[in-house]
N, C-alpha and C positions, 0 to 999 in steps of 0.2 A: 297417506302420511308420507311426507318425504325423510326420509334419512339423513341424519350428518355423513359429510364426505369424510373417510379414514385414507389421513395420509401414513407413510411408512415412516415407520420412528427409528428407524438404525439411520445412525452415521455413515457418511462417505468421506474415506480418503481420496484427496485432491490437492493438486499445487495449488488450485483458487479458482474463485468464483468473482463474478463482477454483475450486479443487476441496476440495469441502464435506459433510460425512458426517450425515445426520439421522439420528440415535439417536433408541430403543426407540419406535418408532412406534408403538405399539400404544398407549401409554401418555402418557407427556412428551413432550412435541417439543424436542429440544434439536441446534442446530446448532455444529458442529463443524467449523470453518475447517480444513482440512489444509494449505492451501495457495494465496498469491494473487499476483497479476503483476497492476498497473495495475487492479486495481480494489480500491476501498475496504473497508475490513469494514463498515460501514456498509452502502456501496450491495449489497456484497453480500446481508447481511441482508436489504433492502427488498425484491429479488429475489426470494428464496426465499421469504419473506412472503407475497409478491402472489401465488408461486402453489403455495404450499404444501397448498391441497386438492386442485387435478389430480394435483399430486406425489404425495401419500399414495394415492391413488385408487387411480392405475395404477401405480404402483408401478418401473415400467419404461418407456421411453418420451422422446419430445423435444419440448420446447417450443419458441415464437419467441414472445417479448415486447417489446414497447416502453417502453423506461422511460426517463423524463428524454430525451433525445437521443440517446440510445442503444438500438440491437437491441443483445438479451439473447438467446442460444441456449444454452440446457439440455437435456444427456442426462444423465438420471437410470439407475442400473441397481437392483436389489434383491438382497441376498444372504443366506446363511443367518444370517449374524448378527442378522437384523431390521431392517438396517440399510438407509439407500437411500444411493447414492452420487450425490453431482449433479456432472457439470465444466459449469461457466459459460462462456461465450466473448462478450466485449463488442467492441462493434464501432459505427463510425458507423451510424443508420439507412441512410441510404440505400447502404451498402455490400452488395453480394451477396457471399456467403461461399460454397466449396467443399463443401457438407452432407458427401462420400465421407470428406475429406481431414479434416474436423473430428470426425466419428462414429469413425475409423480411429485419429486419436489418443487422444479419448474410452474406445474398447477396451482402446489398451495404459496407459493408468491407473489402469484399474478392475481390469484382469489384474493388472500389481501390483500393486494395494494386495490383491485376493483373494491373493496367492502371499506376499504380507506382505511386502514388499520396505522395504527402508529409507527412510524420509521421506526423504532423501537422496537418495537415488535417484532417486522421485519429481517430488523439485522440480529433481535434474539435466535429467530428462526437457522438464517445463516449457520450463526457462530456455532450452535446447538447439531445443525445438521452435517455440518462441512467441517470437516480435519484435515490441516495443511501441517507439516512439516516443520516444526521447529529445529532454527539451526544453536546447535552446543558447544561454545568455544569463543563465546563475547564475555572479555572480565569487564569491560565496563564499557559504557556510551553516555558521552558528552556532547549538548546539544548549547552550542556557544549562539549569542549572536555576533555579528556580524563585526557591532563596535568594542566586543571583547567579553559580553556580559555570560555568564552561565546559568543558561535559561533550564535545564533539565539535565537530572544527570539519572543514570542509574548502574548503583555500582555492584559485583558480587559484592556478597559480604563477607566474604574468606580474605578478598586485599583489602584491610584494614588501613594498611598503611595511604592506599589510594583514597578511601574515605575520607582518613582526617585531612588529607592535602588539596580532596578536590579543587577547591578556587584557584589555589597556585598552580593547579595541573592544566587548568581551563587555560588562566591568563598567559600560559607558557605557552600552546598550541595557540593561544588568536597570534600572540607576538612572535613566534616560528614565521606563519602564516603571511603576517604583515611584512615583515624583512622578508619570506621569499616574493611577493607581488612585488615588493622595490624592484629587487633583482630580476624579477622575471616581464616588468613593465615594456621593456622593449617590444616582447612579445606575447602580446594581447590573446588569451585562450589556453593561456599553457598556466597550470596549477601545480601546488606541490598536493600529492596526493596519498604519501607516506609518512611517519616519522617512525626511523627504527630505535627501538631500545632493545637492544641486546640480544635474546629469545624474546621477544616480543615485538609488535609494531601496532602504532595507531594506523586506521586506514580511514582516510579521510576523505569526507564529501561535501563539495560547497557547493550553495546554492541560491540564488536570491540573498535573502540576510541573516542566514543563518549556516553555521560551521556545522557537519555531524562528523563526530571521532570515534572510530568501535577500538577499543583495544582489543588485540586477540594475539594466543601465541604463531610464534611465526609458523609456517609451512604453507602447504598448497590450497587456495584460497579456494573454495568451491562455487560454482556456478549460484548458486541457491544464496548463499550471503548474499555475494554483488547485487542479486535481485532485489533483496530482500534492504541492502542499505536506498537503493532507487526508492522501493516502495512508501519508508518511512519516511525518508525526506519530502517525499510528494505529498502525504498523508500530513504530515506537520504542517508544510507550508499551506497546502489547502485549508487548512484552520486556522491557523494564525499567522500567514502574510502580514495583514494589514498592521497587527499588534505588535509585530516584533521590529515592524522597520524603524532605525533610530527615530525619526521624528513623531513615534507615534510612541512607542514604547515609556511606560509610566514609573517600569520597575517592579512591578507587582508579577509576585514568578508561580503563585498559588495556582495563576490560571491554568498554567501548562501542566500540573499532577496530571490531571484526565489522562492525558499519552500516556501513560503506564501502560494502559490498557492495553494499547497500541501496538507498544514495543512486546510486552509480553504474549502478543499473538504469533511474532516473528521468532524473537529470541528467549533462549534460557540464559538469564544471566544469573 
């Protein structure tokens, strides 16, 4: 009689997890995000990058890398598809991580995805297993597009006054924005990347075709937001690029609720 496998059902604290599929190794290297919590597609890429020939080599096997300020730990597995399966686990350097606890989850993700269980499932698994760090100090996030329109917003609910204004709050940051690109068209690369009110500031991130604006009170911005506005805008635009570019965009703003989710994996607002 064989036995069901018993994986370990506590939670792990982590900055983030990223689980990433390289296809037809043999041939192209093409990397395939399944799935990511707290870390970037970006940094993920750089990752896999940096150590994509031990990867193909052995085919199976664990890494510990240093990147940026952060330990990187990868278990890679190889299956008959040709395929190698990497879960990332990002962490402060100087934090010691559980190897049993983090290999044990590693197994039962690479079991699903061989048993072909629903990406659903999957990233239940994740969100379920893995606790990343919510940052406290976003009153609001406006997610503009590009030709002025206010695709997403989400507001506390203590600034009332921000609520009823949202639309005029949007179309004031795209028009900030547009008047500074006049002024700053000379020179190609340079953004406005502030607007202050008072004890307060928007801090803004553009992107492809869409504005993101976190309102927060002023003081010393911490490493972990900056990440974290990177993260959602990549996140966004990975979904809906194609939707939001003016020529494609229909007006319909229902689609983007889903990102709630998104946002509220990062921020407490």
């Amino acid at each position: 009689m064989i036995s069901a496998v018993k994986y370990n059902t506590n939670s792990i604290d982590l900055l983030g997890i990223g689980l990433v599929k390289i296809l037809s190794i043999n041939s192209k290297r093409e990397i395939d995000i399944i799935f990511q919590k707290g870390i970037g597609t970006q940094l993920i890429r750089n990752i896999i990058n940096k150590n994509i020939e031990k990867i193909l080599t052995k085919k199976e096997g664990i890494l510990i890398d240093i990147i940026s300020n952060f330990t990187s730990y990868i278990h890679y597995f190889y299956n008959k598809q040709d395929e190698i399966i990497c879960v990332i686990y990002l962490d402060k350097k100087e934090k010691i991580l559980n190897f049993s606890e983090l290999y044990n989850l590693s197994q039962q993700l690479y079991d699903s995805l061989c048993q072909s269980e629903a990406i659903s499932t999957i990233k239940d698994i994740c969100y379920k297993k893995i606790n990343i760090p919510k940052f406290k100090g976003v009153l609001a996030l406006f997610i503009i597009g590009i030709a002025g329109h206010l695709l997403l917003s989400k507001i506390n609910k203590e600034e009332t006054k921000l609520i009823e204004f949202e639309l005029p709050v949007s179309g004031f940051i795209s028009a900030i924005l547009t008047f500074s690109r006049e002024m700053m068209r000379k020179e190609p690369g340079i953004y406005l990347t502030q607007i202050n009110f008072g004890n307060q500031n928007f801090y803004l991130n553009i992107t492809n075709n869409a504005i993101f604006a976190y309102l927060i009170i002023k003081g010393k911005i911490p490493k972990t937001f900056k990440r974290y506005m990177q993260i959602i805008s990549d996140e966004f635009i990975e979904k809906f690029d194609s939707r939001i570019d003016p020529k494609n965009f229909n007006g319909e703003l229902t689609q983007f609720f889903e990102f709630e989710e998104v946002i509220d994996q990062y921020f407490i607002i």
